[in-house]
PQR file with spaces between the fields and no chain letter, atoms N, CA, C, O and H, PARSE charges and radii, in Angstrom:
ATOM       1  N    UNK     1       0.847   -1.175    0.000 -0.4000 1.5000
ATOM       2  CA   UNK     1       0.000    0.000    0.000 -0.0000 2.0000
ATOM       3  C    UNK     1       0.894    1.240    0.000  0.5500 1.7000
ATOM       4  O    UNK     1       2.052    1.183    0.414 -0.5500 1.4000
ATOM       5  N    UNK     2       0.260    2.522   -0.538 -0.4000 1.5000
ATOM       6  CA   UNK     2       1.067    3.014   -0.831 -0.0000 2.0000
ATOM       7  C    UNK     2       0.740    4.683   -0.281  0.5500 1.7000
ATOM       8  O    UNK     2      -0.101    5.117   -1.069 -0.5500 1.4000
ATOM       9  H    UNK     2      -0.680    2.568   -0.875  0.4000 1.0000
ATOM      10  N    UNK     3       0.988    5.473    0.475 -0.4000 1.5000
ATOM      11  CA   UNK     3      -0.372    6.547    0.823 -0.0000 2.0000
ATOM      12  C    UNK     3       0.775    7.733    1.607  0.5500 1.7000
ATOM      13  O    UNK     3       1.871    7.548    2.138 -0.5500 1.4000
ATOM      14  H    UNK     3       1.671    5.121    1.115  0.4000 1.0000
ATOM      15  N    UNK     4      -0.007    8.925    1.402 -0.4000 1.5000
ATOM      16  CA   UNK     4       0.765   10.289    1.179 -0.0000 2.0000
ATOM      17  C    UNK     4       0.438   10.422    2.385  0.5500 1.7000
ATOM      18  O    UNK     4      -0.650   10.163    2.900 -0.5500 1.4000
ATOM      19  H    UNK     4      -0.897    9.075    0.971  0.4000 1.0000
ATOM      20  N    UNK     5       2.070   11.131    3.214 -0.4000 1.5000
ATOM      21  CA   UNK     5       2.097   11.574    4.601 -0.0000 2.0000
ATOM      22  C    UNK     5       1.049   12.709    4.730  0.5500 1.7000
ATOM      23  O    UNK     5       0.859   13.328    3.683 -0.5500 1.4000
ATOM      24  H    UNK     5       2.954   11.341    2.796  0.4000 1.0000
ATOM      25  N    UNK     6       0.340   13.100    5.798 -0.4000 1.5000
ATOM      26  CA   UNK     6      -0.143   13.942    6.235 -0.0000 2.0000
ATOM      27  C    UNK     6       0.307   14.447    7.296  0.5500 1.7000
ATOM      28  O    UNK     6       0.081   13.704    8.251 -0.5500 1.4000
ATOM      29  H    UNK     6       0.494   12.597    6.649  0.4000 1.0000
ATOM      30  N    UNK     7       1.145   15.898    7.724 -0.4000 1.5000
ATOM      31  CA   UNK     7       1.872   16.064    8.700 -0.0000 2.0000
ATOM      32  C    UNK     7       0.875   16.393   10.015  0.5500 1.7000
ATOM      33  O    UNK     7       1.187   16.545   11.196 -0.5500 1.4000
ATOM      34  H    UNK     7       1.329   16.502    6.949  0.4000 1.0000
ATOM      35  N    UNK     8      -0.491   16.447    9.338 -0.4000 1.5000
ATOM      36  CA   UNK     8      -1.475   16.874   10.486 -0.0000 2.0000
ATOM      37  C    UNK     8      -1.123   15.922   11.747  0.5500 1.7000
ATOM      38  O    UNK     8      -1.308   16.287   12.908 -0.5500 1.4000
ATOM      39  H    UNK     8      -0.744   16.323    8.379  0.4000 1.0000
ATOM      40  N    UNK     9      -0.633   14.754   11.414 -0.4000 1.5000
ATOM      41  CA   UNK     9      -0.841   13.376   12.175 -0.0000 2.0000
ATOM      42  C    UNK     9       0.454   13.339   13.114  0.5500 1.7000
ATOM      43  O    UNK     9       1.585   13.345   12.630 -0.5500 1.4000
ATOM      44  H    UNK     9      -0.483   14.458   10.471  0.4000 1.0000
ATOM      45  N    UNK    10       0.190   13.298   14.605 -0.4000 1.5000
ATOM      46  CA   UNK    10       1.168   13.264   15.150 -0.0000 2.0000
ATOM      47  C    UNK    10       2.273   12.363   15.220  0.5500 1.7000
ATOM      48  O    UNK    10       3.376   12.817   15.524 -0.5500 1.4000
ATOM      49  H    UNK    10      -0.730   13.293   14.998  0.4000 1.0000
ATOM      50  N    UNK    11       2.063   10.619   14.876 -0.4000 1.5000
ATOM      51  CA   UNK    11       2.666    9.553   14.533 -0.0000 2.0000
ATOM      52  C    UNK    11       2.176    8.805   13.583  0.5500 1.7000
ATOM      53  O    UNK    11       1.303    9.276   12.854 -0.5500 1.4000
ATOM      54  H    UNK    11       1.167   10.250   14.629  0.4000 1.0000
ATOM      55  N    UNK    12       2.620    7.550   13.412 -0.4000 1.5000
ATOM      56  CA   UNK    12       2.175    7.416   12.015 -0.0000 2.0000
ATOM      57  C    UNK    12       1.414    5.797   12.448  0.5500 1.7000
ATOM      58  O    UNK    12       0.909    4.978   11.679 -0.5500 1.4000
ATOM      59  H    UNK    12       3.329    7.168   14.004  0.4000 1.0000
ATOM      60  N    UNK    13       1.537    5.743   13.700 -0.4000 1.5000
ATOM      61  CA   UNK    13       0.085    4.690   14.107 -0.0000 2.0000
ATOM      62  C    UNK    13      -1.068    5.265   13.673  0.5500 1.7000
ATOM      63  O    UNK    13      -1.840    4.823   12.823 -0.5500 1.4000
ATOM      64  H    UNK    13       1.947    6.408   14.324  0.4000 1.0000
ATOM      65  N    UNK    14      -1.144    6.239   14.276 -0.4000 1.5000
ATOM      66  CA   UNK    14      -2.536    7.447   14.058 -0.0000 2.0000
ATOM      67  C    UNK    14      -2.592    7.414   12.541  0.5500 1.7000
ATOM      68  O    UNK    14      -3.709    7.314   12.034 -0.5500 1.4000
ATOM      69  H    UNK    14      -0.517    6.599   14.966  0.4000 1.0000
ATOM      70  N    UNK    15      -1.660    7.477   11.852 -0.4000 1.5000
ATOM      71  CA   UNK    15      -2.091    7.861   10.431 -0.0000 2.0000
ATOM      72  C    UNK    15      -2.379    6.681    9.782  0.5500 1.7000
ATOM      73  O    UNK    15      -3.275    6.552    8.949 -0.5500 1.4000
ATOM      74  H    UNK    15      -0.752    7.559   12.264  0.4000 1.0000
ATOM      75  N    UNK    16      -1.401    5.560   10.269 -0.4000 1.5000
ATOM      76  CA   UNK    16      -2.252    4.074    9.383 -0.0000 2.0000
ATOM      77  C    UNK    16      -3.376    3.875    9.963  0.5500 1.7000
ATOM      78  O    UNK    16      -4.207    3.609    9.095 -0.5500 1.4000
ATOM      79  H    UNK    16      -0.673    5.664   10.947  0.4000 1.0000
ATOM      80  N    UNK    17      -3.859    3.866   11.062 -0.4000 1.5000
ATOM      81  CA   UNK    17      -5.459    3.517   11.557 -0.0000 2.0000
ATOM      82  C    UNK    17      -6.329    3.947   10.527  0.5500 1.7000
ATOM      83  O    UNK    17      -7.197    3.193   10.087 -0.5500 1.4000
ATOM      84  H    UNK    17      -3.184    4.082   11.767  0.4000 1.0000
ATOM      85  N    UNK    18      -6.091    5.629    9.913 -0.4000 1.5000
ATOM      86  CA   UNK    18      -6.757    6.167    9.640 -0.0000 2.0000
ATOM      87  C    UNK    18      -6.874    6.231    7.527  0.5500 1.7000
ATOM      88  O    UNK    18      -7.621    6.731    6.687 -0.5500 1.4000
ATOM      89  H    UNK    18      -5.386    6.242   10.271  0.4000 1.0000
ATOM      90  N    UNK    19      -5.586    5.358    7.556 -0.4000 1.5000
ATOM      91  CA   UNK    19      -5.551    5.021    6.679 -0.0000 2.0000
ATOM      92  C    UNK    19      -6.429    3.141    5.829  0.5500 1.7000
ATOM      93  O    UNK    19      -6.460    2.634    4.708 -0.5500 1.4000
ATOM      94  H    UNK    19      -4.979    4.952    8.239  0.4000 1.0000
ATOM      95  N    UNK    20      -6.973    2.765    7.255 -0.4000 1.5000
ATOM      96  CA   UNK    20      -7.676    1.535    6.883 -0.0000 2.0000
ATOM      97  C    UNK    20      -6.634    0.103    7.581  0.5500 1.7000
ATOM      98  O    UNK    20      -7.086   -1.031    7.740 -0.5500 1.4000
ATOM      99  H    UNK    20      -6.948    3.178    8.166  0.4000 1.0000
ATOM     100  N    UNK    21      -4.861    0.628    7.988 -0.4000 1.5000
ATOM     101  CA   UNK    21      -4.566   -0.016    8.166 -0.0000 2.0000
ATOM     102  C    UNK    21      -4.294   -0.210    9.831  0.5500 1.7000
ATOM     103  O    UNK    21      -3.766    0.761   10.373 -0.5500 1.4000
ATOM     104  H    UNK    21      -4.494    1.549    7.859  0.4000 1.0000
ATOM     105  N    UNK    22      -4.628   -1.450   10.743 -0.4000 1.5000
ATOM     106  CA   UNK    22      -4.817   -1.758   11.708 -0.0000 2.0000
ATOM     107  C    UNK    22      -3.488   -2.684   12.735  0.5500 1.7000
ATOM     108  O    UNK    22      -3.750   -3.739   13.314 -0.5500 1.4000
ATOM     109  H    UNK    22      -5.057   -2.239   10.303  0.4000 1.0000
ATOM     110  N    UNK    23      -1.973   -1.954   12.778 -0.4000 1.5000
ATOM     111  CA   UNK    23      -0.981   -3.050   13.169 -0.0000 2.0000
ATOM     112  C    UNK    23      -1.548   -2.393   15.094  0.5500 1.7000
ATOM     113  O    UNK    23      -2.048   -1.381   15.585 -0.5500 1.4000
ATOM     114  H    UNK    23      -1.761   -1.097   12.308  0.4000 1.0000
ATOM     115  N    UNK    24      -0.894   -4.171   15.708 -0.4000 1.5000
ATOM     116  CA   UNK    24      -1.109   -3.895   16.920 -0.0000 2.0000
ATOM     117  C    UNK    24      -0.568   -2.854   17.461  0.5500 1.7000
ATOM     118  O    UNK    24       0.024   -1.971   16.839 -0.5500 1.4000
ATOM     119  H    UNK    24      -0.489   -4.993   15.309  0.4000 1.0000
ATOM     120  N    UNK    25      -0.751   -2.902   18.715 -0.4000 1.5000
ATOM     121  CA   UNK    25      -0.285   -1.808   19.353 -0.0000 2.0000
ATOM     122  C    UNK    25      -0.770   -1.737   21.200  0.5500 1.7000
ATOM     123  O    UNK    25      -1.832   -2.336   21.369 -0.5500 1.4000
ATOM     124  H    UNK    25      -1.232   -3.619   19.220  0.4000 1.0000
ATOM     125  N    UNK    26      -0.319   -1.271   22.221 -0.4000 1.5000
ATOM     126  CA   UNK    26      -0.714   -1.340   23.290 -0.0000 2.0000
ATOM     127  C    UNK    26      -0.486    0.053   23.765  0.5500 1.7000
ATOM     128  O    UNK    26      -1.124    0.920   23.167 -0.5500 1.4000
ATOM     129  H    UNK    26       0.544   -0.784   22.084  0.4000 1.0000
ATOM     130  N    UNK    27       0.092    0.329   24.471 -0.4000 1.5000
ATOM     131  CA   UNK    27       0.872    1.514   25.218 -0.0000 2.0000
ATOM     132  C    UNK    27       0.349    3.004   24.557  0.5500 1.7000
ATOM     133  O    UNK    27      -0.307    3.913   25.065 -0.5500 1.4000
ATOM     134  H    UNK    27       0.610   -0.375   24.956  0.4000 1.0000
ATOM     135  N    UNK    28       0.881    2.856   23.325 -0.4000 1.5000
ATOM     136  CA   UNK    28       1.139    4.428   22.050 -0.0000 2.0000
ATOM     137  C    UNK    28       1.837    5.360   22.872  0.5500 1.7000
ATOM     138  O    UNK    28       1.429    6.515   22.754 -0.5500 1.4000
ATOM     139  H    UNK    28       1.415    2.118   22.912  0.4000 1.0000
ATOM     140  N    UNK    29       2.780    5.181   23.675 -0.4000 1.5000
ATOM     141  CA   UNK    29       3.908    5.925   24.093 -0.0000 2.0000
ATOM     142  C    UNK    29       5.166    5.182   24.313  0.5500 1.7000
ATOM     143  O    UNK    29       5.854    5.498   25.283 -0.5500 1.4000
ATOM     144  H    UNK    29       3.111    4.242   23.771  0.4000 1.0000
ATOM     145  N    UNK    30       5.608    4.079   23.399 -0.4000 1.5000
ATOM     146  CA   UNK    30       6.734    4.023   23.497 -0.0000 2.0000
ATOM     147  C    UNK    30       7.327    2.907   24.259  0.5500 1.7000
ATOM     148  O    UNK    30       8.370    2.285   24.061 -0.5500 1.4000
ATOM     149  H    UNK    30       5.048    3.822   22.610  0.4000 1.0000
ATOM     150  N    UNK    31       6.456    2.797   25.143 -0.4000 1.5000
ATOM     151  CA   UNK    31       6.807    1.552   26.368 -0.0000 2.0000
ATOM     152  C    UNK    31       6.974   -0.118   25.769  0.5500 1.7000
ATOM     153  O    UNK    31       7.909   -0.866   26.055 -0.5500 1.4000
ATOM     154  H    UNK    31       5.608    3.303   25.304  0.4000 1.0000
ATOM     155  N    UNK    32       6.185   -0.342   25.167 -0.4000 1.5000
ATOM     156  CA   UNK    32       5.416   -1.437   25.209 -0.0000 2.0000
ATOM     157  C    UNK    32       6.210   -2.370   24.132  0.5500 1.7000
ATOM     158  O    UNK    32       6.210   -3.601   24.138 -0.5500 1.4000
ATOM     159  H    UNK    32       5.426    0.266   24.935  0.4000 1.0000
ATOM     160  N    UNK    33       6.870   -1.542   23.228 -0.4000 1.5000
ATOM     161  CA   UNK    33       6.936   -1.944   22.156 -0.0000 2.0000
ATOM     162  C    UNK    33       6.191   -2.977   21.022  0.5500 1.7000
ATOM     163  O    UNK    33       6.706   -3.585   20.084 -0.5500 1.4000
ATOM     164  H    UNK    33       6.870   -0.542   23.223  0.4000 1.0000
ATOM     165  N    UNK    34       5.207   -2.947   21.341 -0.4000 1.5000
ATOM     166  CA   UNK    34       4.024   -3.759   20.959 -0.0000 2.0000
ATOM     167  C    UNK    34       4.108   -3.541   19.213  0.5500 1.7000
ATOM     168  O    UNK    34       4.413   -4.508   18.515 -0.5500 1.4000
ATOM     169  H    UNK    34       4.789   -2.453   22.103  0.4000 1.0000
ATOM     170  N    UNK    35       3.788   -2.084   18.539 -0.4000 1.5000
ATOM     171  CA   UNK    35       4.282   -1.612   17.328 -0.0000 2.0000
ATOM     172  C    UNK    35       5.455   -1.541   16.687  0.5500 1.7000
ATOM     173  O    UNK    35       5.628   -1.074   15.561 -0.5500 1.4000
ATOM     174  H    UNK    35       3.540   -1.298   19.106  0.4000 1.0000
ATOM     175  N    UNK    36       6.239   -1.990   17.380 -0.4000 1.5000
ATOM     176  CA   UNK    36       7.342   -2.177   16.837 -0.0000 2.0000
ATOM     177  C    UNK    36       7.407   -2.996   15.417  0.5500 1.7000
ATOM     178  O    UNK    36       6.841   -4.086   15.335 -0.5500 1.4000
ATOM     179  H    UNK    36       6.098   -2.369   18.294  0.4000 1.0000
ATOM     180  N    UNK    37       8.263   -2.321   14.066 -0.4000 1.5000
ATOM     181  CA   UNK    37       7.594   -3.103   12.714 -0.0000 2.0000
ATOM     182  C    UNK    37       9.491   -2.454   12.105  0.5500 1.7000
ATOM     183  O    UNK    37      10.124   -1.448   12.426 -0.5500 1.4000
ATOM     184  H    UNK    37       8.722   -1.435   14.132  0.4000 1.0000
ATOM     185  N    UNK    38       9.836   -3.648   11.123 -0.4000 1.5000
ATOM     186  CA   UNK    38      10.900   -3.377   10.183 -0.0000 2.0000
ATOM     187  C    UNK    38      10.759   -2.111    9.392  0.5500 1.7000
ATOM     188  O    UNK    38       9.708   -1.779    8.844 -0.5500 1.4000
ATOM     189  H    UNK    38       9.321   -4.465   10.862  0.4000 1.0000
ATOM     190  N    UNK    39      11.728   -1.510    9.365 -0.4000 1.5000
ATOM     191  CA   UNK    39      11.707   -0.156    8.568 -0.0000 2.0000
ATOM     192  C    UNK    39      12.607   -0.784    7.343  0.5500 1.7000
ATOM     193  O    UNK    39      13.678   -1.385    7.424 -0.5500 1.4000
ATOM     194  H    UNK    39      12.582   -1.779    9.810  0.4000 1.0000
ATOM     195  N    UNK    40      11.976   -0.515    6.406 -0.4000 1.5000
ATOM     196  CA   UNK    40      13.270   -1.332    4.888 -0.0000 2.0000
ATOM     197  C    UNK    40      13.653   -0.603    4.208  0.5500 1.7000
ATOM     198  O    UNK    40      14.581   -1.066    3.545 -0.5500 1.4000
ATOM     199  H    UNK    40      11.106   -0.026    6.340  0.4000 1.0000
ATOM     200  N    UNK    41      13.340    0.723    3.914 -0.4000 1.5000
ATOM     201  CA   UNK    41      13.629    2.257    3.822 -0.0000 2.0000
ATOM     202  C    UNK    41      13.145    3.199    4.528  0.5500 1.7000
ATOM     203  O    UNK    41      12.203    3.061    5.309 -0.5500 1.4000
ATOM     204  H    UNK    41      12.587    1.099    4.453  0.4000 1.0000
ATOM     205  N    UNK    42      14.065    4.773    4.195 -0.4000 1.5000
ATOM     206  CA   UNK    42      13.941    5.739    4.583 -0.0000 2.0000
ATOM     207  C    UNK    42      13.852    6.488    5.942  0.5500 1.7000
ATOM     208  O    UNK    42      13.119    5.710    6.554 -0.5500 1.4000
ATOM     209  H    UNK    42      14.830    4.885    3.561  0.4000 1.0000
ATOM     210  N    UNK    43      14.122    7.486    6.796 -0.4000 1.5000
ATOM     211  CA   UNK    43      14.150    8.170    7.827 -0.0000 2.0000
ATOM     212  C    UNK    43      13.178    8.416    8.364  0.5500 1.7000
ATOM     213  O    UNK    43      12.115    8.509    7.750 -0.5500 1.4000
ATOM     214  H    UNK    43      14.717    8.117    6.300  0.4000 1.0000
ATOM     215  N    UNK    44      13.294    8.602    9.774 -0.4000 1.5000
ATOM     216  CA   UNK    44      12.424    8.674   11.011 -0.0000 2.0000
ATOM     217  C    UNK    44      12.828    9.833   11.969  0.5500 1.7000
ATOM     218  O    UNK    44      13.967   10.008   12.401 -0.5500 1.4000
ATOM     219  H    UNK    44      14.157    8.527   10.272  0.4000 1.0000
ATOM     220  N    UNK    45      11.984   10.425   12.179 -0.4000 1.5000
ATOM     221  CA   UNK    45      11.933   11.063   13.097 -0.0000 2.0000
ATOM     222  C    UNK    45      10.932   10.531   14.452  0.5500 1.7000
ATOM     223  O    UNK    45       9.750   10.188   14.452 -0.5500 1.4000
ATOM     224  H    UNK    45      11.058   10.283   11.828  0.4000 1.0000
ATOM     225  N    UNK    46      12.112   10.634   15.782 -0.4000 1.5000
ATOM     226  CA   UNK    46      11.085    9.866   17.197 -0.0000 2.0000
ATOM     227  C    UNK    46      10.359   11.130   17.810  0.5500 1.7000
ATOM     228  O    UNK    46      11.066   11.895   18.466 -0.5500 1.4000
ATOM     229  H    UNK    46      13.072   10.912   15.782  0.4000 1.0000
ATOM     230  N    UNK    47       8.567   11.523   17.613 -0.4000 1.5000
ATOM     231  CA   UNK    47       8.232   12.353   18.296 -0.0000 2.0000
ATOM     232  C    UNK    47       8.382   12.770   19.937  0.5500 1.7000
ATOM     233  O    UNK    47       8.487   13.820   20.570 -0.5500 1.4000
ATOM     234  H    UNK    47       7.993   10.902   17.080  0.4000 1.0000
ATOM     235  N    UNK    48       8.312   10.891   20.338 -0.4000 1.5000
ATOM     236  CA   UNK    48       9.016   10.826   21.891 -0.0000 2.0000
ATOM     237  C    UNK    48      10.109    9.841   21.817  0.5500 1.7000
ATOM     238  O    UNK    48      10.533    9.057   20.968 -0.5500 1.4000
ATOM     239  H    UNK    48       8.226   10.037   19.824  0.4000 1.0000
ATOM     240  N    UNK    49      10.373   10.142   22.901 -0.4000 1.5000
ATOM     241  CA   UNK    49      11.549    9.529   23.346 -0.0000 2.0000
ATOM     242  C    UNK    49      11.707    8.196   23.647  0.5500 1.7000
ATOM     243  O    UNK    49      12.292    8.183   24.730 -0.5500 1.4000
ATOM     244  H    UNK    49      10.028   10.778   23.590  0.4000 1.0000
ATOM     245  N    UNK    50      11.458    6.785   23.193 -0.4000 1.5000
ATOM     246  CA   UNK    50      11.009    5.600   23.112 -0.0000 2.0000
ATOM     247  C    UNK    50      12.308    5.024   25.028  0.5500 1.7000
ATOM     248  O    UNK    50      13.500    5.042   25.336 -0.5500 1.4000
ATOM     249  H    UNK    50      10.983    6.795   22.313  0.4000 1.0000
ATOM     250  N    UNK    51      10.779    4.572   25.770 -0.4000 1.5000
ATOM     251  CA   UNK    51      11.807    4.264   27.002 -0.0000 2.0000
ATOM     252  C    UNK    51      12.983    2.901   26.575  0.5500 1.7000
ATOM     253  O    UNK    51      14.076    2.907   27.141 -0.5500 1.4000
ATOM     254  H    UNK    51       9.811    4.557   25.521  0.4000 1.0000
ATOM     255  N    UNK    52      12.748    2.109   25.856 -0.4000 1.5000
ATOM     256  CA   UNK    52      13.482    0.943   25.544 -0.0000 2.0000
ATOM     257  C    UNK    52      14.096    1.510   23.735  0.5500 1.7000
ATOM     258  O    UNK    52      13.848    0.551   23.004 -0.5500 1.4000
ATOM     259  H    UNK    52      11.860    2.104   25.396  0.4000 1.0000
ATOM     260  N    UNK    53      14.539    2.287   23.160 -0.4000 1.5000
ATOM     261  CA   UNK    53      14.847    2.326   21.444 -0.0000 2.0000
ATOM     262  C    UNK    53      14.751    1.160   21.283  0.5500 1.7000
ATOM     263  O    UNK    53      15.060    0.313   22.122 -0.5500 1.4000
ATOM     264  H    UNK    53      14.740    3.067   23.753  0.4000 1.0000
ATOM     265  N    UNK    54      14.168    0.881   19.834 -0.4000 1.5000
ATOM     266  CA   UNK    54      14.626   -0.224   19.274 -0.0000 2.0000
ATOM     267  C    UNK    54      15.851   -0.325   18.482  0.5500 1.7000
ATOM     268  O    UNK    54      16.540    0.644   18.163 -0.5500 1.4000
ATOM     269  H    UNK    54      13.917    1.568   19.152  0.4000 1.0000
ATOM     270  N    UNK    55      16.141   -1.818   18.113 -0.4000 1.5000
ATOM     271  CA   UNK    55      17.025   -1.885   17.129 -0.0000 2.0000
ATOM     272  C    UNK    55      17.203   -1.422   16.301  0.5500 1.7000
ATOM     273  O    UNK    55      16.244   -0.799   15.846 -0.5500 1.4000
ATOM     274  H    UNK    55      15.581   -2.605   18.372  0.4000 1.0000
ATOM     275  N    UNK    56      18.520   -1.378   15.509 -0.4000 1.5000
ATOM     276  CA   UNK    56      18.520   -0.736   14.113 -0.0000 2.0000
ATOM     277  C    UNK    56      17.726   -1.501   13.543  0.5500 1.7000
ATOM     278  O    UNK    56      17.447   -2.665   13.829 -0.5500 1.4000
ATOM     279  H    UNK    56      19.300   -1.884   15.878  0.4000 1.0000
ATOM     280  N    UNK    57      17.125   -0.481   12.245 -0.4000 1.5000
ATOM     281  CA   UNK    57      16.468   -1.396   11.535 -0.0000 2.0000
ATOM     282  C    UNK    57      14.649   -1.678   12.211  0.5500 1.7000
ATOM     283  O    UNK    57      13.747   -2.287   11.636 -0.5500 1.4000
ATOM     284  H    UNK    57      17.352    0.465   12.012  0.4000 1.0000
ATOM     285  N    UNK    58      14.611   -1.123   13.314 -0.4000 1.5000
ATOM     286  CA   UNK    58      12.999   -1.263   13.704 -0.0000 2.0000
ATOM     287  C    UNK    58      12.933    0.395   14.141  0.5500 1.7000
ATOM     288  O    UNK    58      13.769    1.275   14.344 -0.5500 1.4000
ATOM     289  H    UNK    58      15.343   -0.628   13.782  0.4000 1.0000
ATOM     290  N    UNK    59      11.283    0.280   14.166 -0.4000 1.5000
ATOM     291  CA   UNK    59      10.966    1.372   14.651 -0.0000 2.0000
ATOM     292  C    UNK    59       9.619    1.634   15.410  0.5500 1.7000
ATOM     293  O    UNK    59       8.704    0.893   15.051 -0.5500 1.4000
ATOM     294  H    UNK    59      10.604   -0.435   14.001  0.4000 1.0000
ATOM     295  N    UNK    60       9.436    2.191   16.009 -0.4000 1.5000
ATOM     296  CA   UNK    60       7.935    2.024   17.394 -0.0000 2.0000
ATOM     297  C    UNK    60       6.649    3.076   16.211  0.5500 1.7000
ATOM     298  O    UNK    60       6.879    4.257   15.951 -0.5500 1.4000
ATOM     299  H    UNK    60      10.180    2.793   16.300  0.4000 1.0000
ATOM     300  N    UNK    61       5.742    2.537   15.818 -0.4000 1.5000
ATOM     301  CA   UNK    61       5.045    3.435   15.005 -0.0000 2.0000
ATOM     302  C    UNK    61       4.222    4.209   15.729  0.5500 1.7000
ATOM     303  O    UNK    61       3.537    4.993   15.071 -0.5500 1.4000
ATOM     304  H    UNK    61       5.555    1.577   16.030  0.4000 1.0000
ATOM     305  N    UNK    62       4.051    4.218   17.257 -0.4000 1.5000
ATOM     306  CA   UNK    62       3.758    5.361   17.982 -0.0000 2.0000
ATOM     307  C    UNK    62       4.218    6.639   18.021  0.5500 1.7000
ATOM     308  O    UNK    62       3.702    7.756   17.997 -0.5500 1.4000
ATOM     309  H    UNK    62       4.607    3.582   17.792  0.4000 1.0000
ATOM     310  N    UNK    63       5.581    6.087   18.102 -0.4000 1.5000
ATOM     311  CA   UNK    63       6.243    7.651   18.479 -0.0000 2.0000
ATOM     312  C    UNK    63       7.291    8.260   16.782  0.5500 1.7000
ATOM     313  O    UNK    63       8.203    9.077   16.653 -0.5500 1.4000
ATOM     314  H    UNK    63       6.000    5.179   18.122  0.4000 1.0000
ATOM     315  N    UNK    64       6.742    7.591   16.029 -0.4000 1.5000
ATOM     316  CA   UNK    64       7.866    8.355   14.648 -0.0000 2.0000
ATOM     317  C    UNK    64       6.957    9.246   13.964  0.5500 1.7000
ATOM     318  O    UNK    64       5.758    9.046   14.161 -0.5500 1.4000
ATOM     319  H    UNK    64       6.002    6.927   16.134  0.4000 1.0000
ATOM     320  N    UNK    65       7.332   10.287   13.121 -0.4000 1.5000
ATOM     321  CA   UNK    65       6.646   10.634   11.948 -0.0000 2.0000
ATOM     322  C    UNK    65       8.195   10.756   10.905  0.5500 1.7000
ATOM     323  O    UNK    65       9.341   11.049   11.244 -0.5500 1.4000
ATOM     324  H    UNK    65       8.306   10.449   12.961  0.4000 1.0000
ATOM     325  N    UNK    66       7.665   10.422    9.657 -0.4000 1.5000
ATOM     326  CA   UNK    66       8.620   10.182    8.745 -0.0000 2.0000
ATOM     327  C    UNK    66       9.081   11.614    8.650  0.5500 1.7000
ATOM     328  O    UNK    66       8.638   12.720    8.960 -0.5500 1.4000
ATOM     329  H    UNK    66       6.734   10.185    9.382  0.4000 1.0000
ATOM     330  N    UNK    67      10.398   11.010    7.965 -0.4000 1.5000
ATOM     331  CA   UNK    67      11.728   12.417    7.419 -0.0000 2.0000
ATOM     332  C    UNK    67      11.583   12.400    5.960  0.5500 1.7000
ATOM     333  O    UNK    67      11.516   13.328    5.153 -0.5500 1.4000
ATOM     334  H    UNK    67      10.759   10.112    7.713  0.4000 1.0000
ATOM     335  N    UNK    68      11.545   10.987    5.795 -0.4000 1.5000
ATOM     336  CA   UNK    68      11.613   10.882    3.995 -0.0000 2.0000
ATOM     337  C    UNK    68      10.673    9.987    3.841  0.5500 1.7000
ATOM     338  O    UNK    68       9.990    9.711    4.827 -0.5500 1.4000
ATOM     339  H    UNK    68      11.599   10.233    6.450  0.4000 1.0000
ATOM     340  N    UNK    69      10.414    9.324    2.570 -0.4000 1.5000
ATOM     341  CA   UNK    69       9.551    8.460    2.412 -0.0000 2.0000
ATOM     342  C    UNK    69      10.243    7.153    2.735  0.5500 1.7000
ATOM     343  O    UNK    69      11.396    6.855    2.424 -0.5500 1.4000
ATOM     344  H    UNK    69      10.968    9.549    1.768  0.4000 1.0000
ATOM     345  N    UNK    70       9.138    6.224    3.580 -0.4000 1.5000
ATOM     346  CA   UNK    70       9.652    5.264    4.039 -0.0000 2.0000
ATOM     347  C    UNK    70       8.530    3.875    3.362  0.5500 1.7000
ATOM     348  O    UNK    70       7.376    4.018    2.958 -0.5500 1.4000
ATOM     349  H    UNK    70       8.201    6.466    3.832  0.4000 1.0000
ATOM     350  N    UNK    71       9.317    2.618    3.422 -0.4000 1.5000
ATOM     351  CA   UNK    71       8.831    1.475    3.535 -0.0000 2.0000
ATOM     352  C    UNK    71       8.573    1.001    4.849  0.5500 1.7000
ATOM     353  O    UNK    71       9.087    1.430    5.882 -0.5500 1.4000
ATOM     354  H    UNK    71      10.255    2.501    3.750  0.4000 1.0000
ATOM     355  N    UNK    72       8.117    0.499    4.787 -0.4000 1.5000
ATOM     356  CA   UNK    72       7.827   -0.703    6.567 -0.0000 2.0000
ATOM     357  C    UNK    72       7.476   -1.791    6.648  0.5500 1.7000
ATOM     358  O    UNK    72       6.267   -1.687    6.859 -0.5500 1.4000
ATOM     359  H    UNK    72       7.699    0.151    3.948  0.4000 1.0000
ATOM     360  N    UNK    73       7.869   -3.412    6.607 -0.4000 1.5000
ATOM     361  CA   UNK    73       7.018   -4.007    6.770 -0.0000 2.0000
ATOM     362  C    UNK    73       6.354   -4.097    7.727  0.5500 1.7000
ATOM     363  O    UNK    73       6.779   -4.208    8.877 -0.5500 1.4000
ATOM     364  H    UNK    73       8.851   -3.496    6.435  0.4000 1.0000
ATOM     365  N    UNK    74       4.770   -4.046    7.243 -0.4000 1.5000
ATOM     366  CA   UNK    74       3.261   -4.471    7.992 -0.0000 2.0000
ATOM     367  C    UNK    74       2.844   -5.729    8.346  0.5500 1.7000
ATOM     368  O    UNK    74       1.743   -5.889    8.873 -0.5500 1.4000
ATOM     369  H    UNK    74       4.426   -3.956    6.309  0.4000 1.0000
């Protein structure tokens, strides 16, 4: 799927919900890592401060909004 950032959106959980798409999730601050999903391109920006970061290569879809255009697997 393929769908145009909207910066209205504070993270980009919020924006796939609203996009039709539904990945888990618990916390939506970072904790839980529940959203945690492969990033396979492009930059991130962390709106918060994730208490555990993830690995390279993952990213918490609570707390990012993109820098560039990104892939993710879902």
């Amino acid at each position: 799927m393929t769908a145009q950032w909207d910066p209205e959106y504070d993270n980009l959980l919020d924006f796939a919900e609203d996009q039709g798409i539904y990945p888990e999730f618990d916390c939506r601050s970072g904790i839980c890592q529940t959203c945690m999903h492969d990033l396979l391109e492009g930059e991130v920006d962390y709106t918060v401060k994730p208490l555990h970061p993830p690995s390279p290569g993952k990213v918490l879809l609570c707390c990012i909004r993109p820098r560039t255009n990104l892939v993710i697997d879902l």
